[in-house]
ZADO-1210 file (C-alpha; in nm, 4 decimals, padded with zeros to 6 digits):
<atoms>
<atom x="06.6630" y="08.7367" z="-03.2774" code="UNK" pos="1"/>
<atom x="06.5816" y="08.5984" z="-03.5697" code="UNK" pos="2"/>
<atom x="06.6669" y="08.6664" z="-03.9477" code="UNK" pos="3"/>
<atom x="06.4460" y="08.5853" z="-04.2036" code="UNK" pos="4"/>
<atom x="06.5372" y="08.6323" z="-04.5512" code="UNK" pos="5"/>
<atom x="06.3062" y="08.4015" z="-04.7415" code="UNK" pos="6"/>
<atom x="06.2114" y="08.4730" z="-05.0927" code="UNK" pos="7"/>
<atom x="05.8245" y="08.4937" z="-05.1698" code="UNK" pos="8"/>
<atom x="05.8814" y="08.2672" z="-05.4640" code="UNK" pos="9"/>
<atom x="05.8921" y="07.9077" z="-05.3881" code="UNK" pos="10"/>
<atom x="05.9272" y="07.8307" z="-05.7907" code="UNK" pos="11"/>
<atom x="05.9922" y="08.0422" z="-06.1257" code="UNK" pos="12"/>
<atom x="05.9422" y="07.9540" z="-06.4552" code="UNK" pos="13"/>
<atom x="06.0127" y="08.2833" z="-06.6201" code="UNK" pos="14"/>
<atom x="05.9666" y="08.1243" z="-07.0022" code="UNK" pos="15"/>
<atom x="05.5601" y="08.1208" z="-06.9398" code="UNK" pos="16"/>
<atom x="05.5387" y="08.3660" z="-06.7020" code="UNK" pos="17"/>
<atom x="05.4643" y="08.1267" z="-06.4075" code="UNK" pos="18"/>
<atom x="05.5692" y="08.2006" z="-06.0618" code="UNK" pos="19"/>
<atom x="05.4688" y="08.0117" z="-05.7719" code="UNK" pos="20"/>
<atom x="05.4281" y="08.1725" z="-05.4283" code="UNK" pos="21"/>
<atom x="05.4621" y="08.0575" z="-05.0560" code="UNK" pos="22"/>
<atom x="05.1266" y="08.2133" z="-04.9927" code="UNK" pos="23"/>
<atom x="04.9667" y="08.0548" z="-05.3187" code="UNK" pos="24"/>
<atom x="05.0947" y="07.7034" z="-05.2245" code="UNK" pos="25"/>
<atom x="04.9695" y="07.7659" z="-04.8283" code="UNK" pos="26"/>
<atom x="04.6662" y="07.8770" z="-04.9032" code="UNK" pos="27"/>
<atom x="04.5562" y="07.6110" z="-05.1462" code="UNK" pos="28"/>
<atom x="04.7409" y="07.3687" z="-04.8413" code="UNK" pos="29"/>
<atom x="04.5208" y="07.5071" z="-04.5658" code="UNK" pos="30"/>
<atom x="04.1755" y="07.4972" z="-04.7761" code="UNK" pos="31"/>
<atom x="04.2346" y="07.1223" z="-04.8237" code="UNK" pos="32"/>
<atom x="04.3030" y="07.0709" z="-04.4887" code="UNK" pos="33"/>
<atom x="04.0307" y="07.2294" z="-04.3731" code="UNK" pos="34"/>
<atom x="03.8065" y="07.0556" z="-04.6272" code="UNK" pos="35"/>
<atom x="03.9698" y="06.6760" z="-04.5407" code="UNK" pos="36"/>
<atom x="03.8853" y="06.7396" z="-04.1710" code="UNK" pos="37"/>
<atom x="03.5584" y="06.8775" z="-04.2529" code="UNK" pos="38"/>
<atom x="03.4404" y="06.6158" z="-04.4583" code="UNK" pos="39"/>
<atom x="03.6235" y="06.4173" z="-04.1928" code="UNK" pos="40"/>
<atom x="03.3976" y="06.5361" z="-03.9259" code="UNK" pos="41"/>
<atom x="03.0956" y="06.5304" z="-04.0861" code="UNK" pos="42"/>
<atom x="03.1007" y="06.1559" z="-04.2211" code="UNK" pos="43"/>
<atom x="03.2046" y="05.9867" z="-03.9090" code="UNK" pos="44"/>
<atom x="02.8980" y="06.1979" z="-03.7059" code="UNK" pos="45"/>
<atom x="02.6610" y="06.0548" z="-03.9590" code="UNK" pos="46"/>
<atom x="02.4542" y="05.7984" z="-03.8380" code="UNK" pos="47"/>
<atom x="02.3168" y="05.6724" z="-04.1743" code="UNK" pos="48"/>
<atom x="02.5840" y="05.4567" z="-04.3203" code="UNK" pos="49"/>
<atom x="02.3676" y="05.4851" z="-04.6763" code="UNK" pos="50"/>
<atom x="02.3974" y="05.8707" z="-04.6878" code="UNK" pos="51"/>
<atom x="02.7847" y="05.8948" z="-04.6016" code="UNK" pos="52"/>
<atom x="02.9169" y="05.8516" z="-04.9653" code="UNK" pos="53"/>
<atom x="02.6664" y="06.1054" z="-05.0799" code="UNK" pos="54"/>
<atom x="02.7687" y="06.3251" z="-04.8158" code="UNK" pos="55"/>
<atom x="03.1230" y="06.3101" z="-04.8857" code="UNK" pos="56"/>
<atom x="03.0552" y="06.3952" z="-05.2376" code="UNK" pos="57"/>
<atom x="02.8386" y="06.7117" z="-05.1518" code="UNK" pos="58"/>
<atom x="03.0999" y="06.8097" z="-04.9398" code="UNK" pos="59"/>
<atom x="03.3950" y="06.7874" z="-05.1734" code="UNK" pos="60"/>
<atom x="03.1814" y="06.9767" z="-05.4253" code="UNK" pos="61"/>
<atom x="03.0969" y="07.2617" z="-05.1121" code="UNK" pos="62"/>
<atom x="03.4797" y="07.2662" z="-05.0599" code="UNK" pos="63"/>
<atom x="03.5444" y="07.3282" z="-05.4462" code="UNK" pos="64"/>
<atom x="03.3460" y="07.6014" z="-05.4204" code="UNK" pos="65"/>
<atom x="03.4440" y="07.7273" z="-05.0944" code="UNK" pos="66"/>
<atom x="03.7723" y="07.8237" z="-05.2645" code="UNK" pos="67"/>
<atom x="03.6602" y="08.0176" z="-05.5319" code="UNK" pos="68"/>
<atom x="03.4384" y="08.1987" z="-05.2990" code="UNK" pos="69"/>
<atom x="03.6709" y="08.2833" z="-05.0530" code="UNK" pos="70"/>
<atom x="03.8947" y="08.4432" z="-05.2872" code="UNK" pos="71"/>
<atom x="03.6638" y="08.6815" z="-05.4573" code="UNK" pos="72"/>
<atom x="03.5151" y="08.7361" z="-05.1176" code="UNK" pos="73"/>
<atom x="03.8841" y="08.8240" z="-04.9952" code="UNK" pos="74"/>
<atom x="03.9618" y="09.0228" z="-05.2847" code="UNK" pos="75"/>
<atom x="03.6727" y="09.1987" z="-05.2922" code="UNK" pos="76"/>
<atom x="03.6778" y="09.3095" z="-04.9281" code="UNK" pos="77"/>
<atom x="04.0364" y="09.4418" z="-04.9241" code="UNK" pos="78"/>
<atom x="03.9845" y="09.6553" z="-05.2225" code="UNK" pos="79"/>
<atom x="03.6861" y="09.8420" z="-04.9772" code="UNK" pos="80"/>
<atom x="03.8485" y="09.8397" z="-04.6808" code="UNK" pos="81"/>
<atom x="04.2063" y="09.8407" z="-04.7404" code="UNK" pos="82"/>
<atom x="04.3298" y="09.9447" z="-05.0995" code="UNK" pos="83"/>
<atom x="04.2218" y="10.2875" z="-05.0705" code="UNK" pos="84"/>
<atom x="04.1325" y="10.4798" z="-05.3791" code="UNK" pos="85"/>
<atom x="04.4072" y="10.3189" z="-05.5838" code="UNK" pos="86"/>
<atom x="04.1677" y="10.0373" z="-05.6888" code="UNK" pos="87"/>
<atom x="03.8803" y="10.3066" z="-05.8091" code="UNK" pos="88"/>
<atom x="04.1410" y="10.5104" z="-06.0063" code="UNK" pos="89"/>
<atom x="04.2476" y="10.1482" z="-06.1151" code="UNK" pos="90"/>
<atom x="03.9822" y="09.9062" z="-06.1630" code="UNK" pos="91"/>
<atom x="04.1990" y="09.6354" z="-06.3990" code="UNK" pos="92"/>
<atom x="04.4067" y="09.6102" z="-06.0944" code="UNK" pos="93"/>
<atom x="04.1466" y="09.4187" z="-05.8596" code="UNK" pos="94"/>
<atom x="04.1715" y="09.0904" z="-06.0650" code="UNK" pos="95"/>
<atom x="04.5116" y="09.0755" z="-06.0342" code="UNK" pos="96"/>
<atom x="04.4744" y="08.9045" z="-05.7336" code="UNK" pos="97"/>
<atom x="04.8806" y="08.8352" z="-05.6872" code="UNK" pos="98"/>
<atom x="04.9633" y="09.1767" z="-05.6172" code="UNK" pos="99"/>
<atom x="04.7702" y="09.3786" z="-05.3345" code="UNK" pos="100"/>
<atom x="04.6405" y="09.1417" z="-05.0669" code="UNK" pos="101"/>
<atom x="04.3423" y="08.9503" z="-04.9688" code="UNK" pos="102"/>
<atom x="04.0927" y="09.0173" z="-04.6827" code="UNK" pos="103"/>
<atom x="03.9750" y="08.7214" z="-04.3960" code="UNK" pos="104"/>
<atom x="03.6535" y="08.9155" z="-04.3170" code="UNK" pos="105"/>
<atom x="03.5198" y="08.9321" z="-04.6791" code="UNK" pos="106"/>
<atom x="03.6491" y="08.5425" z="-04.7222" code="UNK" pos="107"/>
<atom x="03.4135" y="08.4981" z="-04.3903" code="UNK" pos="108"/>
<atom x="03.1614" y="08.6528" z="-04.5035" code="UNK" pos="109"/>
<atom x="03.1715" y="08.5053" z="-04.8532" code="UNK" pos="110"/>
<atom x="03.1979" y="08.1584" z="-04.7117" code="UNK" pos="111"/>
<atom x="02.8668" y="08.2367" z="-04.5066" code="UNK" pos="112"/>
<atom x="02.7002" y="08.3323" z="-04.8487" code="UNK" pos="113"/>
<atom x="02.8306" y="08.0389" z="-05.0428" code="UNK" pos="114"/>
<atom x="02.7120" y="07.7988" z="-04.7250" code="UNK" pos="115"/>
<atom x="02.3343" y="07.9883" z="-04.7810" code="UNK" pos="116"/>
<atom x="02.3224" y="07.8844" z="-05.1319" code="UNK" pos="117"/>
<atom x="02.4940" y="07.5256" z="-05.0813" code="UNK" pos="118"/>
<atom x="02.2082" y="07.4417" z="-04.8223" code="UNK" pos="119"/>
<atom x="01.9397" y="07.5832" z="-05.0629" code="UNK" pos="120"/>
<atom x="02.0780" y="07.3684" z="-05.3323" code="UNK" pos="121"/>
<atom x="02.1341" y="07.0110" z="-05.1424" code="UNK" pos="122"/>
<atom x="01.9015" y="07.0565" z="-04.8189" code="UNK" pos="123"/>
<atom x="01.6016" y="06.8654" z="-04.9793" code="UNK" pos="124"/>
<atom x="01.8342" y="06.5481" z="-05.0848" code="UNK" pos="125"/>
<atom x="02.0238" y="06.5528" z="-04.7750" code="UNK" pos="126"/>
<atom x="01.7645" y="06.7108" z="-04.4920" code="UNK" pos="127"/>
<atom x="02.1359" y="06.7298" z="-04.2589" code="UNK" pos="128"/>
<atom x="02.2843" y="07.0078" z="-04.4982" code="UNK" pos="129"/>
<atom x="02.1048" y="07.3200" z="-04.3155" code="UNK" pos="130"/>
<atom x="02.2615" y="07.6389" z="-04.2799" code="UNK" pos="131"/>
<atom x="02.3981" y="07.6026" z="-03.9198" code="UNK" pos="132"/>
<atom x="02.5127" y="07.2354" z="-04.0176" code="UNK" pos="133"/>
<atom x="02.7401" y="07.3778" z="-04.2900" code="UNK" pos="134"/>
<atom x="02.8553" y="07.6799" z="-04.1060" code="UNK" pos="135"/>
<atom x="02.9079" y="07.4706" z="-03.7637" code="UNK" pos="136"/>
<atom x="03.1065" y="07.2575" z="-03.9779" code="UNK" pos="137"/>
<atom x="03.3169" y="07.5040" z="-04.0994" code="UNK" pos="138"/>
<atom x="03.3636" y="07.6750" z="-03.7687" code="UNK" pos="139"/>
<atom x="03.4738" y="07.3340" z="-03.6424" code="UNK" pos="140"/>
<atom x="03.7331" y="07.3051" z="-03.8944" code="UNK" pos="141"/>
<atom x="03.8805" y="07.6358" z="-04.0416" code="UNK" pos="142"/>
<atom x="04.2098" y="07.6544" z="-03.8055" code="UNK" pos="143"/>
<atom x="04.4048" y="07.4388" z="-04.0816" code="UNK" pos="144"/>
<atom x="04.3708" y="07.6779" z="-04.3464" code="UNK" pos="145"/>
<atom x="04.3471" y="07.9826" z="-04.1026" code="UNK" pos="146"/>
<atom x="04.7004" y="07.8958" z="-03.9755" code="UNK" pos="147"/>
<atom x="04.8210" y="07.7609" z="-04.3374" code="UNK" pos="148"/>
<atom x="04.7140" y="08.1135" z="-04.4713" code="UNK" pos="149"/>
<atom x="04.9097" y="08.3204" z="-04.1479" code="UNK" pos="150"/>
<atom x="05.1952" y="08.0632" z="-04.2489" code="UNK" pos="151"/>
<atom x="05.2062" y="08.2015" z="-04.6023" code="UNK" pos="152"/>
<atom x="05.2167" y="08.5910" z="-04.4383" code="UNK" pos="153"/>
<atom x="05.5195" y="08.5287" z="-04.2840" code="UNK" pos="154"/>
<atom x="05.6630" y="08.3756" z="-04.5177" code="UNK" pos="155"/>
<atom x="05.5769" y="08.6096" z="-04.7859" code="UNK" pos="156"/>
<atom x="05.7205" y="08.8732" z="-04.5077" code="UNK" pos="157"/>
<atom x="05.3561" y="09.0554" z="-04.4961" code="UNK" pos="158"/>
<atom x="05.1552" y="09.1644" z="-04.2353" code="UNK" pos="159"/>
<atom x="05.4256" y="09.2753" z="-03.9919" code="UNK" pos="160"/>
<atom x="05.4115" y="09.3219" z="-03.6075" code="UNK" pos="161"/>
<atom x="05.5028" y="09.6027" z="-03.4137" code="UNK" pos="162"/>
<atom x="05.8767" y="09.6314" z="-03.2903" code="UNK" pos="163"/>
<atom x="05.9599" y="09.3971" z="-02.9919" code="UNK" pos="164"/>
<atom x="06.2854" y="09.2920" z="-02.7955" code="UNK" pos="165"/>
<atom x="06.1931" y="08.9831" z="-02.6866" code="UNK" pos="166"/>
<atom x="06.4471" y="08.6945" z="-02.7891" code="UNK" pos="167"/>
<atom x="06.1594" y="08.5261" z="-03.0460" code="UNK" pos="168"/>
<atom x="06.1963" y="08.9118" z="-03.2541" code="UNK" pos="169"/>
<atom x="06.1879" y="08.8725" z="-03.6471" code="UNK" pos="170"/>
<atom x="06.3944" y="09.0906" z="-03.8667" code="UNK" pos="171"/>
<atom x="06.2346" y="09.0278" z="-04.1849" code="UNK" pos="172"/>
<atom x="06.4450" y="09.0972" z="-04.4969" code="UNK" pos="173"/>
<atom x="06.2259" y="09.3438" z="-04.6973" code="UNK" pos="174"/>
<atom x="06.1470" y="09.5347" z="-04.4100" code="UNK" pos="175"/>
<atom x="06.3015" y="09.8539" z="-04.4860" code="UNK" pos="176"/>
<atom x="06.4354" y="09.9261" z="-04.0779" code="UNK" pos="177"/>
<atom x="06.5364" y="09.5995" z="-04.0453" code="UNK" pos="178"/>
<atom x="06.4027" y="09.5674" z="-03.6611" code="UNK" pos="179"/>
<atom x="06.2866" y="09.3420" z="-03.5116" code="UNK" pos="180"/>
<atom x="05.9588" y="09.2460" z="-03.4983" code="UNK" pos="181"/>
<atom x="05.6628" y="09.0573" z="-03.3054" code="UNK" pos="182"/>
<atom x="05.5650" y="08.7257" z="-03.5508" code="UNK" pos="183"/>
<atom x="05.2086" y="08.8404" z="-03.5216" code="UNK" pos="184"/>
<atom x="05.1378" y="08.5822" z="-03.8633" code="UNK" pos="185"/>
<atom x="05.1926" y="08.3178" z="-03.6806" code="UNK" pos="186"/>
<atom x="05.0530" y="08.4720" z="-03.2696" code="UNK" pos="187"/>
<atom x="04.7213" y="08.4918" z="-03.4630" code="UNK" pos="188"/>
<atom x="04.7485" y="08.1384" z="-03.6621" code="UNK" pos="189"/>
<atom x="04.8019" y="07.9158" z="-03.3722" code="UNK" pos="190"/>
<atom x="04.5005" y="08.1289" z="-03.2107" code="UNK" pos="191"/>
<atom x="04.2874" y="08.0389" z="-03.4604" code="UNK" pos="192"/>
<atom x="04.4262" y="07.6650" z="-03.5166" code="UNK" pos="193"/>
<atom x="04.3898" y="07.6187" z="-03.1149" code="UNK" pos="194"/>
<atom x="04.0279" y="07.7471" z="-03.0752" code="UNK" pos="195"/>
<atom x="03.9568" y="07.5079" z="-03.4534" code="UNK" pos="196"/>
<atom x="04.0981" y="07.2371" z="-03.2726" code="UNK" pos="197"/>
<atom x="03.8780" y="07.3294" z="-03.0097" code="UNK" pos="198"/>
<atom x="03.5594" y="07.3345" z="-03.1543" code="UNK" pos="199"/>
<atom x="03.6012" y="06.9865" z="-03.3480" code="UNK" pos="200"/>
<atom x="03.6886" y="06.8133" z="-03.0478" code="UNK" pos="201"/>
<atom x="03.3885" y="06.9533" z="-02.9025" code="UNK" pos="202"/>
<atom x="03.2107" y="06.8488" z="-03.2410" code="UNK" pos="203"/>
<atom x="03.3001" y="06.5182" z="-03.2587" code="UNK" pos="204"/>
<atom x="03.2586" y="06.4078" z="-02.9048" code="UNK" pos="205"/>
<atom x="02.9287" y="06.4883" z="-02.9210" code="UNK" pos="206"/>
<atom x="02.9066" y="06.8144" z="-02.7215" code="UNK" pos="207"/>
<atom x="02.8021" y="07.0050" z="-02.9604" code="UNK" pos="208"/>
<atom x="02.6202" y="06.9013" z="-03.2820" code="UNK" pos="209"/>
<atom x="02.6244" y="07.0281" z="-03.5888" code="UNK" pos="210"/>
<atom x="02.3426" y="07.1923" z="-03.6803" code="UNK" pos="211"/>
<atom x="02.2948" y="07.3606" z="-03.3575" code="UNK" pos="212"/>
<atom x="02.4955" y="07.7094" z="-03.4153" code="UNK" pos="213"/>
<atom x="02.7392" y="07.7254" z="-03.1409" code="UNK" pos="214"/>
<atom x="03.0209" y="07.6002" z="-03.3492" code="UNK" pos="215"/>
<atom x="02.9624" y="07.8727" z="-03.6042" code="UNK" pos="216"/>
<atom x="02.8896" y="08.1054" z="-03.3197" code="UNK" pos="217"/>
<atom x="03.2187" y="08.0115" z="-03.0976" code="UNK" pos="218"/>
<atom x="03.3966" y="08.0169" z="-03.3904" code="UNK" pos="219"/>
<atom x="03.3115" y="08.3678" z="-03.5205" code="UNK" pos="220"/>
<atom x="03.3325" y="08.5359" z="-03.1811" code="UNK" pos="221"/>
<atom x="03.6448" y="08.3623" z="-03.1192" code="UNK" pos="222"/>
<atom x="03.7918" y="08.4372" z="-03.4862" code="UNK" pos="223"/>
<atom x="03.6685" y="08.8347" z="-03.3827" code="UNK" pos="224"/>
<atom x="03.8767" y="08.8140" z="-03.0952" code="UNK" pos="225"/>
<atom x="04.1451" y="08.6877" z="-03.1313" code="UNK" pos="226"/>
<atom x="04.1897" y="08.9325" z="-03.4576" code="UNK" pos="227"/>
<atom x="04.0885" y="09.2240" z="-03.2470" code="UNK" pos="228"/>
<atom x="04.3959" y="09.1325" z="-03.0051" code="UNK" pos="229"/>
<atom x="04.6346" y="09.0661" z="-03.2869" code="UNK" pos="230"/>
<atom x="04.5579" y="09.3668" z="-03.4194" code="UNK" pos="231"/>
<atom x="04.7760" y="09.5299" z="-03.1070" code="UNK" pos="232"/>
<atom x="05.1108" y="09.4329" z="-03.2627" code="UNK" pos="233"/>
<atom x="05.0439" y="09.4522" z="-03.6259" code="UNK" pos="234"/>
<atom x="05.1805" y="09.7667" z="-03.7830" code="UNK" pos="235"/>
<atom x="04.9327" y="10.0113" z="-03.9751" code="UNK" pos="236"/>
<atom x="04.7588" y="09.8880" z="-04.2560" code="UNK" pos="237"/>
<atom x="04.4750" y="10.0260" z="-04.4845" code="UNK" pos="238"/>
<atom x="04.4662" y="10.3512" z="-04.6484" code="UNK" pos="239"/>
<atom x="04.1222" y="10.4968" z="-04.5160" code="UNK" pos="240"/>
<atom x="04.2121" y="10.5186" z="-04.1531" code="UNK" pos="241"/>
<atom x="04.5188" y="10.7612" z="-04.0710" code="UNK" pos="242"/>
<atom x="04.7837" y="10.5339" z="-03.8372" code="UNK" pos="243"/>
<atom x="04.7126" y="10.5722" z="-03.4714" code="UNK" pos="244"/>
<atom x="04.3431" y="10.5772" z="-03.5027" code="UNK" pos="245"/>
<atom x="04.1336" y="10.4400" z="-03.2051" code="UNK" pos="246"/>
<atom x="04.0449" y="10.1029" z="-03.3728" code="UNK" pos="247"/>
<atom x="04.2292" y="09.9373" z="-03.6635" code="UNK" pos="248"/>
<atom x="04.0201" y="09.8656" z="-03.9569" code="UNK" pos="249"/>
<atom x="04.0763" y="09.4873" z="-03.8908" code="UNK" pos="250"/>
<atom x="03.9358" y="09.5479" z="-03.5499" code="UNK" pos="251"/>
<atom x="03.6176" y="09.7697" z="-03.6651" code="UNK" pos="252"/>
<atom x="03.5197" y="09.4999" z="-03.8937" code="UNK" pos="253"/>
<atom x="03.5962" y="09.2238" z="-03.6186" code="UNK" pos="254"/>
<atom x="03.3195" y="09.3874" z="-03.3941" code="UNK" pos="255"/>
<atom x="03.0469" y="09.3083" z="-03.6135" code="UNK" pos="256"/>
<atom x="03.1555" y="08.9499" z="-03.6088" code="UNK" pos="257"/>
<atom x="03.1186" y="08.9445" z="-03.2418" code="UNK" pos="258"/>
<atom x="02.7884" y="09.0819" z="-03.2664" code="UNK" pos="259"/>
<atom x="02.6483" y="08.8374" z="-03.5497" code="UNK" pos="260"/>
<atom x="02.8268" y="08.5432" z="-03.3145" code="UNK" pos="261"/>
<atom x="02.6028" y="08.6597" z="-02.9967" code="UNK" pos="262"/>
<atom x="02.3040" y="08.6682" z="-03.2121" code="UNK" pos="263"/>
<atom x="02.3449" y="08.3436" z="-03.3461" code="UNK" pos="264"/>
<atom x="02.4747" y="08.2176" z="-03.0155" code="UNK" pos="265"/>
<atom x="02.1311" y="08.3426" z="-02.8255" code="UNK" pos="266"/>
<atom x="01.8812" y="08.1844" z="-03.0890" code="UNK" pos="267"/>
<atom x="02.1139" y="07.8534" z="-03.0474" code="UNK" pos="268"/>
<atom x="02.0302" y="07.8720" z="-02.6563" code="UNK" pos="269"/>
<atom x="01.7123" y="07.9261" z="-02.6873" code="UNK" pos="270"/>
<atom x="01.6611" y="07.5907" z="-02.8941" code="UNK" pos="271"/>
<atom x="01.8166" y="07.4270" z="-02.6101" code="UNK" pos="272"/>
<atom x="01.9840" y="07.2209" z="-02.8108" code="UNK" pos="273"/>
<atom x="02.3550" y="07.1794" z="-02.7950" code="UNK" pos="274"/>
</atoms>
């Protein structure tokens, strides 16, 4: 088994109030490595050796924004879906983004919204930058900050798995039982890295090109599943559904994600265009 006693603070400076987190410094980690491979991707597909530095640029400024969006789209959908009533008795509380948590299916569904009004903004100086060509490039890339974020779970010893006796067990300090438990973090980080990695190899051979949708389509069904499995060994989370209800609410909000990745998946085929 293993014993993990790490502290969630990676630096202090108590004098101004500054504290710097594992998740903080993984999550900011994972975003530019998501963005680096994304911009990666995209310049070395384009053809048009005059439009790559103004491709890179829009990019950069898409990933800027990309973080901003994905934490009020986080934020935003764990206050619904998981905080409970505490944040409507509390309102000031939301913004304080460092205590409560953060939710991937608002950040997905931010990002989506953010990649609608990125193409609207750039698509009639760079005719590439459609909606499927942004969101195909972020399906191709997302497992680096997917996995950096999981990373920053464990070690901020949240989002624990269900009890296990198998010899890779954690026994996380601040869990009150101190039991071992299945490293579901990291079970559902190298899911997502794996089908990223995937997707861009897919990408950038050629097999599938951006623009087409099944890169943003593979990549939302896959994200659904795999978080629909995970969801098996995570303990109970959210304060609207009572624990041992049929579906998690991580797996009721994966199933529309599955859905959305189907439709988008059967208007790509009928293109037939891959």
């Amino acid at each position: 088994m293993i014993h993990w006693e790490q502290s969630r603070t990676l630096l202090s400076f108590p004098r101004v109030g500054l504290h710097l987190s594992w998740y903080g410094i993984f999550f900011s980690l994972g975003i530019f490595l998501s963005s680096f491979a994304g911009i990666r991707l995209a310049t070395a597909l384009c053809k048009d050796s005059a439009l790559r530095k103004e491709l890179r640029m829009s990019l950069e400024n898409f990933a800027l924004g990309a973080l901003l969006v994905i934490i009020i789209g986080a934020r935003v959908s764990y206050v619904l879906f998981y905080g409970g009533s505490f944040y409507f008795e509390h309102p000031l509380e939301i913004i304080k983004i460092w205590k409560g948590g953060l939710s991937s299916h608002g950040a997905i569904a931010a990002l989506i919204l953010w990649a609608a009004a990125f193409s609207r903004l750039h698509i009639r100086r760079l005719p590439m930058l459609s909606l499927t060509y942004v969101c195909d490039l972020c399906g191709a890339v997302f497992g680096g900050a997917a996995l950096s974020i999981r990373i920053g779970n464990f070690m901020n010893q949240e989002i624990l798995g269900t009890p296990t006796s198998m010899p890779w067990g954690v026994i996380f300090s601040n869990d009150g039982n101190l039991i071992p438990r299945h490293p579901v973090q990291l079970y559902e980080g190298v899911g997502y890295l794996f089908l990223s990695c995937i997707l861009y190899r897919l990408c950038y051979r050629g097999s599938i090109r951006l623009g087409s949708g099944y890169s943003a389509a593979g990549a939302l069904i896959g994200v659904a599943g795999i978080r629909f499995c995970a969801e098996f060994f995570k303990t109970h989370q959210g304060a609207w559904l009572e624990e041992g209800s049929f579906f998690t609410i991580g797996q009721w909000l994966s199933i529309p994600m599955i859905f959305f990745g189907g439709a988008i998946l059967w208007i790509a085929s009928k293109k037939k265009v891959v």
